[in-house]
Predicted model as a PDB file, atoms N, CA, C, CB and O in Angstrom, pLDDT in the B-factor column:
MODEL        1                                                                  
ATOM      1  N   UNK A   1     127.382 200.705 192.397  1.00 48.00           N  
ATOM      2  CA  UNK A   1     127.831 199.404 191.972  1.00 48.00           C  
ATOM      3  C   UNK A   1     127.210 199.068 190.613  1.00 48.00           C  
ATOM      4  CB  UNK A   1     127.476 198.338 193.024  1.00 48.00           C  
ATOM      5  O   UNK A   1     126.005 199.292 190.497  1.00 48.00           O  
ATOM      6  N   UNK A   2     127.959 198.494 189.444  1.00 55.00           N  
ATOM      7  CA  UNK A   2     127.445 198.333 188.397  1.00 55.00           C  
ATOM      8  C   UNK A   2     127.504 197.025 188.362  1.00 55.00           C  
ATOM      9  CB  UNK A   2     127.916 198.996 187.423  1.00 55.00           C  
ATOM     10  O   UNK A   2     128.510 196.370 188.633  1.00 55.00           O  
ATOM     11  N   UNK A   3     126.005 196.407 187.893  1.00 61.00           N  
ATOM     12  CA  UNK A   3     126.203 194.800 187.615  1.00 61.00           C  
ATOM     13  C   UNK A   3     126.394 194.457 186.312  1.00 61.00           C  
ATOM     14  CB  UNK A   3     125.046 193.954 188.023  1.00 61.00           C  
ATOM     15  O   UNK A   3     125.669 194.713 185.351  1.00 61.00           O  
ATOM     16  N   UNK A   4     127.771 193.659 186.359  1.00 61.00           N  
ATOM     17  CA  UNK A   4     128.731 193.001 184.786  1.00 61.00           C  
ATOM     18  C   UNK A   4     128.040 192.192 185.025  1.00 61.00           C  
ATOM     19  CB  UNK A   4     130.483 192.564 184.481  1.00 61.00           C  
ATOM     20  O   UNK A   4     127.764 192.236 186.224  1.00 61.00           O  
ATOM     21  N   UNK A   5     127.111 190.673 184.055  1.00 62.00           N  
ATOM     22  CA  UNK A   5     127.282 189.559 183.834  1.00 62.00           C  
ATOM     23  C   UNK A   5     128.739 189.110 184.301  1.00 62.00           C  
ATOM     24  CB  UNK A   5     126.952 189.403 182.554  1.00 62.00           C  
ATOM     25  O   UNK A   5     129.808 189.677 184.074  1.00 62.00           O  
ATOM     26  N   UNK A   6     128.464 187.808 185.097  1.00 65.00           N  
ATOM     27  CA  UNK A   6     129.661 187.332 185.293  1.00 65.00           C  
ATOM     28  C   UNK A   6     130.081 186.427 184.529  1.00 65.00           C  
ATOM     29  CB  UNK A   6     129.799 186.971 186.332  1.00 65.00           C  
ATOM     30  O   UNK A   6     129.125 185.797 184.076  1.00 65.00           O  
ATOM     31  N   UNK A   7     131.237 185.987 184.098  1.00 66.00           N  
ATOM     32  CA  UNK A   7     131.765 185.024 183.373  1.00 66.00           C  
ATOM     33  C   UNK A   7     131.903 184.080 183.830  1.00 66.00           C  
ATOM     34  CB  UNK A   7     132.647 185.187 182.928  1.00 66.00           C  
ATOM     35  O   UNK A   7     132.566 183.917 184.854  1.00 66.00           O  
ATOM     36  N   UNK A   8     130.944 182.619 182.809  1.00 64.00           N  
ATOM     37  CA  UNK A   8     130.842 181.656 184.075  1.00 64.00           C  
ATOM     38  C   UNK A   8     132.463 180.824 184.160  1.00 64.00           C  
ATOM     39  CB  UNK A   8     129.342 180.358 183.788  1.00 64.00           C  
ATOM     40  O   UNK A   8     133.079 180.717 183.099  1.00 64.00           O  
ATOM     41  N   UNK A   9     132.878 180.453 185.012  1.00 77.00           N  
ATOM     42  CA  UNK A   9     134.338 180.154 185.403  1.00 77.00           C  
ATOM     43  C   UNK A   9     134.349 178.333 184.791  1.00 77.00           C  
ATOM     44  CB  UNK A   9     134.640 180.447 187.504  1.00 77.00           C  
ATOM     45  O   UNK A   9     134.982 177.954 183.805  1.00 77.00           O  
ATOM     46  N   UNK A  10     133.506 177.469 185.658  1.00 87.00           N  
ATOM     47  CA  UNK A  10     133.789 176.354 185.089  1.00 87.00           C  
ATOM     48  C   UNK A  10     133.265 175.980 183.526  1.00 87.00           C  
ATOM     49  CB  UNK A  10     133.342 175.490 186.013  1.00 87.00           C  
ATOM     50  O   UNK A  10     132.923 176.875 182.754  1.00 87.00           O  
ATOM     51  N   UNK A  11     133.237 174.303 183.088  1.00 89.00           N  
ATOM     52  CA  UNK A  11     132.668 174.477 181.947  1.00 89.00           C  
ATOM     53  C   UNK A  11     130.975 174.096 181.912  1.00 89.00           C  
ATOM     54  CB  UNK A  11     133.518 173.667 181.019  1.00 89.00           C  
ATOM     55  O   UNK A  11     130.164 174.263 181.000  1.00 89.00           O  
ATOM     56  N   UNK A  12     130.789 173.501 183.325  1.00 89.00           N  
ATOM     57  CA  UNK A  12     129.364 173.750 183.242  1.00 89.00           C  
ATOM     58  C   UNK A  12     128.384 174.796 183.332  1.00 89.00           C  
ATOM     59  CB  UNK A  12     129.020 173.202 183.873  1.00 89.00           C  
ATOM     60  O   UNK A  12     127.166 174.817 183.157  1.00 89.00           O  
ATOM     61  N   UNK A  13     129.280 175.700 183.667  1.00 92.00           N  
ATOM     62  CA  UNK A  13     128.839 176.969 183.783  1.00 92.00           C  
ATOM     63  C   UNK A  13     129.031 177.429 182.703  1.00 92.00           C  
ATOM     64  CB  UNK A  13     129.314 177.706 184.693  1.00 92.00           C  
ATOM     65  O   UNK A  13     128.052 178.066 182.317  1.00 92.00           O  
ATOM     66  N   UNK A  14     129.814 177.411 182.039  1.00 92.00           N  
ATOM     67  CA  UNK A  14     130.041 177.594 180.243  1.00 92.00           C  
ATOM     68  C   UNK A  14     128.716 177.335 179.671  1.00 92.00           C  
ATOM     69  CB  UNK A  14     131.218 176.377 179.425  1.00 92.00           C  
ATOM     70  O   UNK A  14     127.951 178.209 179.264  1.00 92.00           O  
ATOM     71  N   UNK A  15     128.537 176.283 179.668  1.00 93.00           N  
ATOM     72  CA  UNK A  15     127.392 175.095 178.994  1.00 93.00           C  
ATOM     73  C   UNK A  15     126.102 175.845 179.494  1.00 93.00           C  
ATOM     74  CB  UNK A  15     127.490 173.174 179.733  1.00 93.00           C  
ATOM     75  O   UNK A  15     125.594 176.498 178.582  1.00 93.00           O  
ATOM     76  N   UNK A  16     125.596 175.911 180.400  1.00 94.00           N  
ATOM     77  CA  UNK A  16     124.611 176.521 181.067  1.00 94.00           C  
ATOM     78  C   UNK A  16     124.401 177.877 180.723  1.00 94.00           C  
ATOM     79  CB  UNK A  16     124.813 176.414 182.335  1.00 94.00           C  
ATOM     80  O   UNK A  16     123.218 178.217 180.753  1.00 94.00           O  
ATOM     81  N   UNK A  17     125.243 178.766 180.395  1.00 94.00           N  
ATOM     82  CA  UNK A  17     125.261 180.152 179.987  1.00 94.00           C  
ATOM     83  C   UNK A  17     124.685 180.066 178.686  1.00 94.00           C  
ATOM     84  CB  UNK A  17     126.653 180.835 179.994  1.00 94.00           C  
ATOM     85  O   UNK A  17     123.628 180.608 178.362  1.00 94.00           O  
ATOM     86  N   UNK A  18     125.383 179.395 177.976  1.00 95.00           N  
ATOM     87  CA  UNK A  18     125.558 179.384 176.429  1.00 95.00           C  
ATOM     88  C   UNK A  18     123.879 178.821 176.085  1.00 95.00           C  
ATOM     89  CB  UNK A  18     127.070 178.134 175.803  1.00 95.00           C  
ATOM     90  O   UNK A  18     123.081 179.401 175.348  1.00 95.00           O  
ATOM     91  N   UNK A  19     123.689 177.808 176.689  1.00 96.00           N  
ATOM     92  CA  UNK A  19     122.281 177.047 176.376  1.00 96.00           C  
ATOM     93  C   UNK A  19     121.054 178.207 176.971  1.00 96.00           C  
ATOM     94  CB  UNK A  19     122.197 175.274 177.372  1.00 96.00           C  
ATOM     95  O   UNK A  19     119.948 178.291 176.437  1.00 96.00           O  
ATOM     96  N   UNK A  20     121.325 178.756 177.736  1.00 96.00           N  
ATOM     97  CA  UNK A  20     120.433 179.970 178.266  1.00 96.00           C  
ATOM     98  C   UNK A  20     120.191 181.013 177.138  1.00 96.00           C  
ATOM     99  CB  UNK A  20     121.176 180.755 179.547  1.00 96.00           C  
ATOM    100  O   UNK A  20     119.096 181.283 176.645  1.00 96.00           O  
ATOM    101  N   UNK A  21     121.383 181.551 176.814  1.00 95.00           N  
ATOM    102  CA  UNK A  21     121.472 182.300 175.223  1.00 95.00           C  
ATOM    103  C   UNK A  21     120.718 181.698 174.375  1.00 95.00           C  
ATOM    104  CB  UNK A  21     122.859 182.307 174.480  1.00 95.00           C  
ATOM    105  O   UNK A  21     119.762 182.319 173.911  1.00 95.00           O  
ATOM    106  N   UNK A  22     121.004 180.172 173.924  1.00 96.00           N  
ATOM    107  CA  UNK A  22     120.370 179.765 172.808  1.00 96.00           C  
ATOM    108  C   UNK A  22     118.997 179.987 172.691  1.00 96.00           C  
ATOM    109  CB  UNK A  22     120.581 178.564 172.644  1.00 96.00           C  
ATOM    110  O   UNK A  22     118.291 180.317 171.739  1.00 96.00           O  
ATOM    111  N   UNK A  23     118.651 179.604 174.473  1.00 96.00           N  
ATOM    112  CA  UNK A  23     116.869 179.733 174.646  1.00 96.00           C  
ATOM    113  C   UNK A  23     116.406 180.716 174.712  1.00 96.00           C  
ATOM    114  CB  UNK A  23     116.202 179.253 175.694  1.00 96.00           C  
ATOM    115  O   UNK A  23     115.254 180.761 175.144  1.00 96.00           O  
ATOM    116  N   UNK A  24     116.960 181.734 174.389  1.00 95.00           N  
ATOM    117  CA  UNK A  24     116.499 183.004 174.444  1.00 95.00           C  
ATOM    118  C   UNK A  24     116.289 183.477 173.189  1.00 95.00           C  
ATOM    119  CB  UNK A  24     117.295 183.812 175.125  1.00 95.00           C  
ATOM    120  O   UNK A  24     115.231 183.970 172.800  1.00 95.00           O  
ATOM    121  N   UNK A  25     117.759 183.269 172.238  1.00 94.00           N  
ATOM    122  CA  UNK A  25     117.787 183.745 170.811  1.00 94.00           C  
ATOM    123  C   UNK A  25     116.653 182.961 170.551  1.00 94.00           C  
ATOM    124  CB  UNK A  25     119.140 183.491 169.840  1.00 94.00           C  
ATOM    125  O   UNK A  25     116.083 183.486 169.595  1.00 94.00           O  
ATOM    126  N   UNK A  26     115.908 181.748 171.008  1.00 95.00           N  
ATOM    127  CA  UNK A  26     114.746 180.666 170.161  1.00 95.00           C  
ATOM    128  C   UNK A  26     113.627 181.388 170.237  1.00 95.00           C  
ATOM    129  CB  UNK A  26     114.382 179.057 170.835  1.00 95.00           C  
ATOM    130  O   UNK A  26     112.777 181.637 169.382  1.00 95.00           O  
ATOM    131  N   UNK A  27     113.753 181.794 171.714  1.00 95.00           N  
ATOM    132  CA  UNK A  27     112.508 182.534 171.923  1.00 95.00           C  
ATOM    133  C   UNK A  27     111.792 183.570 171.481  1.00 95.00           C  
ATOM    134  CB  UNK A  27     112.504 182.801 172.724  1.00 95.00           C  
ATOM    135  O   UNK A  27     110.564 183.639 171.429  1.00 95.00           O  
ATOM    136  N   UNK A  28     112.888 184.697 171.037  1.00 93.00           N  
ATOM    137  CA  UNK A  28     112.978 185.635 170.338  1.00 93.00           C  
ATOM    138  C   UNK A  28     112.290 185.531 168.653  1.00 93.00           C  
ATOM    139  CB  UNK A  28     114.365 185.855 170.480  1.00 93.00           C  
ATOM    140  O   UNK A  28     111.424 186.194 168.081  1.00 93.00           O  
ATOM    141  N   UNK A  29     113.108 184.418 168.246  1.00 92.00           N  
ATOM    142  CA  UNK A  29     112.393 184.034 166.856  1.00 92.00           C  
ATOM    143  C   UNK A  29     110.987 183.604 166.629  1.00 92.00           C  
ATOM    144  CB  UNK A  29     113.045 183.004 166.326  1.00 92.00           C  
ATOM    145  O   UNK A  29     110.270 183.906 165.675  1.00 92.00           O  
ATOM    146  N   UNK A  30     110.658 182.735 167.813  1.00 92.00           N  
ATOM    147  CA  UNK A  30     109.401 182.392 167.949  1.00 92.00           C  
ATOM    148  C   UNK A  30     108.249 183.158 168.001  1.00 92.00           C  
ATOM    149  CB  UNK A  30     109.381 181.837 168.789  1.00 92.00           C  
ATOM    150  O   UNK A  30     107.191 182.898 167.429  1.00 92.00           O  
ATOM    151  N   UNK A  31     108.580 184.472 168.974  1.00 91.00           N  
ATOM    152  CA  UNK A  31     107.557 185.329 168.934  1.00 91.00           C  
ATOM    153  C   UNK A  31     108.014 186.525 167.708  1.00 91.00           C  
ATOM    154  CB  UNK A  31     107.312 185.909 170.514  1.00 91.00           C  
ATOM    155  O   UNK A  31     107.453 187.618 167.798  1.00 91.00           O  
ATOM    156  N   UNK A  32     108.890 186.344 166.726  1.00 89.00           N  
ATOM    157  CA  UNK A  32     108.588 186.937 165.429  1.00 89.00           C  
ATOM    158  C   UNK A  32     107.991 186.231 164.762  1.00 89.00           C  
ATOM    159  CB  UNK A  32     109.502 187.322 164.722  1.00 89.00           C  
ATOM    160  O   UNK A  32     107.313 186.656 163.827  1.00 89.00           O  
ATOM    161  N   UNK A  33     108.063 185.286 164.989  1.00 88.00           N  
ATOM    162  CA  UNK A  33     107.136 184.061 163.726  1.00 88.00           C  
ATOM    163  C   UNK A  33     105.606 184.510 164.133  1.00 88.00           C  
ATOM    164  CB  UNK A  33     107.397 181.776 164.122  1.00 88.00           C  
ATOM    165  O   UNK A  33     104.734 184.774 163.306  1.00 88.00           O  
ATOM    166  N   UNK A  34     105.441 184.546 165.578  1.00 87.00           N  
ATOM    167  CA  UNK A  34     104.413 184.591 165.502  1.00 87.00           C  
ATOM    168  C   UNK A  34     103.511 185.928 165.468  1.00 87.00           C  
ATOM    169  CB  UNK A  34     104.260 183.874 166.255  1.00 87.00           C  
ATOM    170  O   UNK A  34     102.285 185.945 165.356  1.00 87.00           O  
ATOM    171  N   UNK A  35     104.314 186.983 165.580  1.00 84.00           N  
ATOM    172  CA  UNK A  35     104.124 188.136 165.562  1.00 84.00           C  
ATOM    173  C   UNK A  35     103.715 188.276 163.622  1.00 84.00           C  
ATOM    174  CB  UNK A  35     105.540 188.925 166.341  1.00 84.00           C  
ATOM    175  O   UNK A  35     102.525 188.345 163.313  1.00 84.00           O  
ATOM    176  N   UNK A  36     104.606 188.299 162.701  1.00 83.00           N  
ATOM    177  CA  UNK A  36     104.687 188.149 161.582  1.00 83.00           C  
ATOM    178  C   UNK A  36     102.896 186.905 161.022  1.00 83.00           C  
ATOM    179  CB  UNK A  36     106.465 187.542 161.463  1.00 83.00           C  
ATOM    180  O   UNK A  36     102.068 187.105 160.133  1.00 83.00           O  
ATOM    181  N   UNK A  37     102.958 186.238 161.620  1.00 79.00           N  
ATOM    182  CA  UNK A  37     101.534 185.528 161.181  1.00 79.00           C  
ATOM    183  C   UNK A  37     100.278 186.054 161.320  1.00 79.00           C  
ATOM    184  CB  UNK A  37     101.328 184.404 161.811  1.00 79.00           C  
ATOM    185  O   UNK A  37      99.289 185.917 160.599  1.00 79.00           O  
ATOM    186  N   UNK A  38     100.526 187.031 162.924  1.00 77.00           N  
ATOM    187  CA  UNK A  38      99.526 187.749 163.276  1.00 77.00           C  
ATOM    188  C   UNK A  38      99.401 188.811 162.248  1.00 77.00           C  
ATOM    189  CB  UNK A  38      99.674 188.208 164.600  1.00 77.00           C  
ATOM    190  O   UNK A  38      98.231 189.013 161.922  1.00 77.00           O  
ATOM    191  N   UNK A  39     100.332 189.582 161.615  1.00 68.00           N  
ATOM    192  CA  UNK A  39      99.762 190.654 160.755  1.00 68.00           C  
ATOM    193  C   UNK A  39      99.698 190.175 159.659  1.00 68.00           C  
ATOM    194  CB  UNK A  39     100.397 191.853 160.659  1.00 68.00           C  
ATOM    195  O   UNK A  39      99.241 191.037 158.909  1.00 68.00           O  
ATOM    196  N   UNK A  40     100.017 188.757 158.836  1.00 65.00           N  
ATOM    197  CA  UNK A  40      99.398 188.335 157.594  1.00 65.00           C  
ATOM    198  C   UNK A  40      97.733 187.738 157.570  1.00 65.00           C  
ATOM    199  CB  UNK A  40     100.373 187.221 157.097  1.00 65.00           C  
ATOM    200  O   UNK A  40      96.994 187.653 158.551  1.00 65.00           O  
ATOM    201  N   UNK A  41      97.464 187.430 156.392  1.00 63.00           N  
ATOM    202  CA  UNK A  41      96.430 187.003 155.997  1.00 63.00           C  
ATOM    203  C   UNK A  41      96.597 185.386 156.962  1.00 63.00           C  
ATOM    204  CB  UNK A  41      96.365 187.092 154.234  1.00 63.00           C  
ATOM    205  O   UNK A  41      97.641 184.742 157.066  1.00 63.00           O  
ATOM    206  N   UNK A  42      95.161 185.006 157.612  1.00 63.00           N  
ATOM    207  CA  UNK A  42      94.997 183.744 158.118  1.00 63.00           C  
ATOM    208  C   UNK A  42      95.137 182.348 157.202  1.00 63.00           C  
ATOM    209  CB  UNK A  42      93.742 183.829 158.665  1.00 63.00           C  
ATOM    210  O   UNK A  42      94.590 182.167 156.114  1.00 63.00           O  
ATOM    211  N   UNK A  43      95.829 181.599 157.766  1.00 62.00           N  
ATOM    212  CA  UNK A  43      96.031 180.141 156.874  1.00 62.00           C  
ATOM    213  C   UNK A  43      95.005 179.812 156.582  1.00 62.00           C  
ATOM    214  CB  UNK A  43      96.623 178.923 157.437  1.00 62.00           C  
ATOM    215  O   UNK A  43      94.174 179.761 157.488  1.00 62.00           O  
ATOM    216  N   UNK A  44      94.547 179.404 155.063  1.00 69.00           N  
ATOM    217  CA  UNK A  44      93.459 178.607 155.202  1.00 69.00           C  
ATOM    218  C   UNK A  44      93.451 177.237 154.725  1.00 69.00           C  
ATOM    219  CB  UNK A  44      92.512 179.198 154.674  1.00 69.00           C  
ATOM    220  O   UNK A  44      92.423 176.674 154.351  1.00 69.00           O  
ATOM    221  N   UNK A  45      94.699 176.658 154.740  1.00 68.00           N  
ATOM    222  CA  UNK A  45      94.821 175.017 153.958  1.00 68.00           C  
ATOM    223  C   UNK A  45      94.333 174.586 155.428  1.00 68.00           C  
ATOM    224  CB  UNK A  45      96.755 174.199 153.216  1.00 68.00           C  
ATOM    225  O   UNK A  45      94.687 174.928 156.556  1.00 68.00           O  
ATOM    226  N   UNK A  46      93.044 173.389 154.768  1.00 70.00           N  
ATOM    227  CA  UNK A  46      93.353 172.370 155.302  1.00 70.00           C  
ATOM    228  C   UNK A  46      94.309 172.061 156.529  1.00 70.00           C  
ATOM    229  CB  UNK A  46      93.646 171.882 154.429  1.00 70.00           C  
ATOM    230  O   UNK A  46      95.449 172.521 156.462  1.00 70.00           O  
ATOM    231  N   UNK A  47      93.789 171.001 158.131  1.00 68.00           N  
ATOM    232  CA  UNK A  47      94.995 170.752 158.137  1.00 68.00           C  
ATOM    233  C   UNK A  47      94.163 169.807 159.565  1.00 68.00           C  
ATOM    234  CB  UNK A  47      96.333 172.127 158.153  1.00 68.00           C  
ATOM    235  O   UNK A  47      93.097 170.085 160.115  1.00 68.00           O  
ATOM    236  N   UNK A  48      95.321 168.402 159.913  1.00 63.00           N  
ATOM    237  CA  UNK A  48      95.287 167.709 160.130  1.00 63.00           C  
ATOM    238  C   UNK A  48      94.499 165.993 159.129  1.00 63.00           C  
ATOM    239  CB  UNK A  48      95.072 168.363 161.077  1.00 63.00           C  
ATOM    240  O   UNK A  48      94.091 165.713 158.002  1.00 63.00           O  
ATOM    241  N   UNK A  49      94.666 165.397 160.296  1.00 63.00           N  
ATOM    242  CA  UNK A  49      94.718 163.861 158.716  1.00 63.00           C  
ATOM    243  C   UNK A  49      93.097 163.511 158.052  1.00 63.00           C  
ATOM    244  CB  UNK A  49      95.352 161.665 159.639  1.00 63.00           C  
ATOM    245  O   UNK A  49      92.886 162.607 157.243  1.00 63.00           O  
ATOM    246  N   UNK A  50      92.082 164.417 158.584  1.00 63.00           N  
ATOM    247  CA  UNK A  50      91.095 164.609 157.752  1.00 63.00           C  
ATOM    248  C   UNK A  50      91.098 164.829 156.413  1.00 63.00           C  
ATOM    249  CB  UNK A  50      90.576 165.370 158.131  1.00 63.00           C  
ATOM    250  O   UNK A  50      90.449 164.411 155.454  1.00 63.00           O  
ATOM    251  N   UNK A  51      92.648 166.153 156.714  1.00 57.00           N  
ATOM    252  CA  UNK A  51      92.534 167.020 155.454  1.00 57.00           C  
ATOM    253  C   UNK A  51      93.143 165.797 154.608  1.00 57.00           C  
ATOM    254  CB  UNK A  51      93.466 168.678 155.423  1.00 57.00           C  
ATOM    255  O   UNK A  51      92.758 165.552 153.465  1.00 57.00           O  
ATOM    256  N   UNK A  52      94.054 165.108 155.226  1.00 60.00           N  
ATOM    257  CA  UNK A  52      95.074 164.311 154.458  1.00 60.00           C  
ATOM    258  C   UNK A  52      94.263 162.731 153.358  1.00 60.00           C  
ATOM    259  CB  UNK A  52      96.289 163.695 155.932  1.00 60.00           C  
ATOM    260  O   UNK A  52      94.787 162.160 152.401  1.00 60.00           O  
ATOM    261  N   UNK A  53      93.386 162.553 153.771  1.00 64.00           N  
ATOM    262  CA  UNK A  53      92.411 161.508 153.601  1.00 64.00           C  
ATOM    263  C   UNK A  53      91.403 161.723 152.237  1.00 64.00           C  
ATOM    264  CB  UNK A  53      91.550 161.472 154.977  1.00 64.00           C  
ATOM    265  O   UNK A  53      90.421 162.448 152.075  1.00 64.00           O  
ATOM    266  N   UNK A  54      92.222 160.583 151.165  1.00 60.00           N  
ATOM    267  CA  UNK A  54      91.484 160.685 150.111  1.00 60.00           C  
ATOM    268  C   UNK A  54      92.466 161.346 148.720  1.00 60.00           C  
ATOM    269  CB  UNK A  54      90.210 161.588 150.608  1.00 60.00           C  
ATOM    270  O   UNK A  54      92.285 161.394 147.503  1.00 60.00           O  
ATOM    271  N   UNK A  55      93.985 161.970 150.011  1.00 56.00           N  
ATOM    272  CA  UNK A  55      94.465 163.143 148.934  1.00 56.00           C  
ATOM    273  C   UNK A  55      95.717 162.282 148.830  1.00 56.00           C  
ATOM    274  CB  UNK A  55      94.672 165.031 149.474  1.00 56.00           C  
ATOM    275  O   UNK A  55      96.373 162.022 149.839  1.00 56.00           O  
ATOM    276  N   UNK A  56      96.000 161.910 147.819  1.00 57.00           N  
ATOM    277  CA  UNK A  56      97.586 161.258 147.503  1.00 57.00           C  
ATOM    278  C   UNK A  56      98.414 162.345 146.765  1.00 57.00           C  
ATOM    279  CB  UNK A  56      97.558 159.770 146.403  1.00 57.00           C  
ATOM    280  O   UNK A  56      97.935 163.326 146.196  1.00 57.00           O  
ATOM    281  N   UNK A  57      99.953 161.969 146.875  1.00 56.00           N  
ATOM    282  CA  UNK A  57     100.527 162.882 145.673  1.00 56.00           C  
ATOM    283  C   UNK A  57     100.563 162.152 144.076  1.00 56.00           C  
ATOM    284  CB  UNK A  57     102.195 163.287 146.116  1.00 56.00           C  
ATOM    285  O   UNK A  57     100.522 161.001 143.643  1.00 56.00           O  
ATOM    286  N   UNK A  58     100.655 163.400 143.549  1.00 58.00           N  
ATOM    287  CA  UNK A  58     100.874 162.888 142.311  1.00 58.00           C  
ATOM    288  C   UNK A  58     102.091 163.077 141.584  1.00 58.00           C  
ATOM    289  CB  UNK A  58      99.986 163.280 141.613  1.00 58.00           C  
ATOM    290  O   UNK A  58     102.523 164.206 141.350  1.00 58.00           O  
ATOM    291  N   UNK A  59     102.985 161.449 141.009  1.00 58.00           N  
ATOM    292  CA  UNK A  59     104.150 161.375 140.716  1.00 58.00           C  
ATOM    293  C   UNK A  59     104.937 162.877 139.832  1.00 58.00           C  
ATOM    294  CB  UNK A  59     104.092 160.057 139.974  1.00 58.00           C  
ATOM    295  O   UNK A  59     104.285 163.565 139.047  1.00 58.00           O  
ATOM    296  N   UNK A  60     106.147 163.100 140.112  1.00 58.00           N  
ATOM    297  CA  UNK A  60     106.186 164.073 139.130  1.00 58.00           C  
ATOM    298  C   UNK A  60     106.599 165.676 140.283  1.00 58.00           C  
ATOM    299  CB  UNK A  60     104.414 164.022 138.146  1.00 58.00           C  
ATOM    300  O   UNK A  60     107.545 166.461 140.218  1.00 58.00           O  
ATOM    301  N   UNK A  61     105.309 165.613 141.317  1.00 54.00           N  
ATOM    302  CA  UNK A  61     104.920 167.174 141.923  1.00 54.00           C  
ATOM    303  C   UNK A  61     105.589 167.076 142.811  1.00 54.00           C  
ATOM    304  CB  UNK A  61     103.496 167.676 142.374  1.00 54.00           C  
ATOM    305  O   UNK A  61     105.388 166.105 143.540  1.00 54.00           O  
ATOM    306  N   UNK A  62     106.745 168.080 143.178  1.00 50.00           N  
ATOM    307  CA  UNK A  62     107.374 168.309 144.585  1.00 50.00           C  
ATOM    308  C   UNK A  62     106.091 169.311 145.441  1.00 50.00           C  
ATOM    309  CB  UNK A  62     109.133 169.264 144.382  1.00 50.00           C  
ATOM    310  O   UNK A  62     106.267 169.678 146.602  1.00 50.00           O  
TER     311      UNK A  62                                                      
ENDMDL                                                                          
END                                                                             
């Protein structure tokens, strides 16, 4: 016996399939992001509103 994915018949079953995919393709990206960070150099900015405190922008700088 070979198991096909079944095709889901109604449309919530549509909906439910499709959103399952999405969370998967997300998931997938996520652990390249984080895979990809692991073999670069570690962040070193600053970060949370400590860092933010004291530091304004200056007009002009994107």
């Amino acid at each position: 016996m070979s198991s096909k994915p079944k095709m889901p018949s109604s449309g919530a079953d549509q909906r439910q399939a499709r959103l399952a995919a999405e969370l998967r393709a997300n998931l997938m990206k996520r652990k390249a992001q984080a895979r990809s960070r692991r073999t670069g150099e570690a962040d070193t900015r600053p970060e949370g509103l400590a860092a933010s405190e004291g530091e304004t922008e200056k007009p002009g700088k994107a």
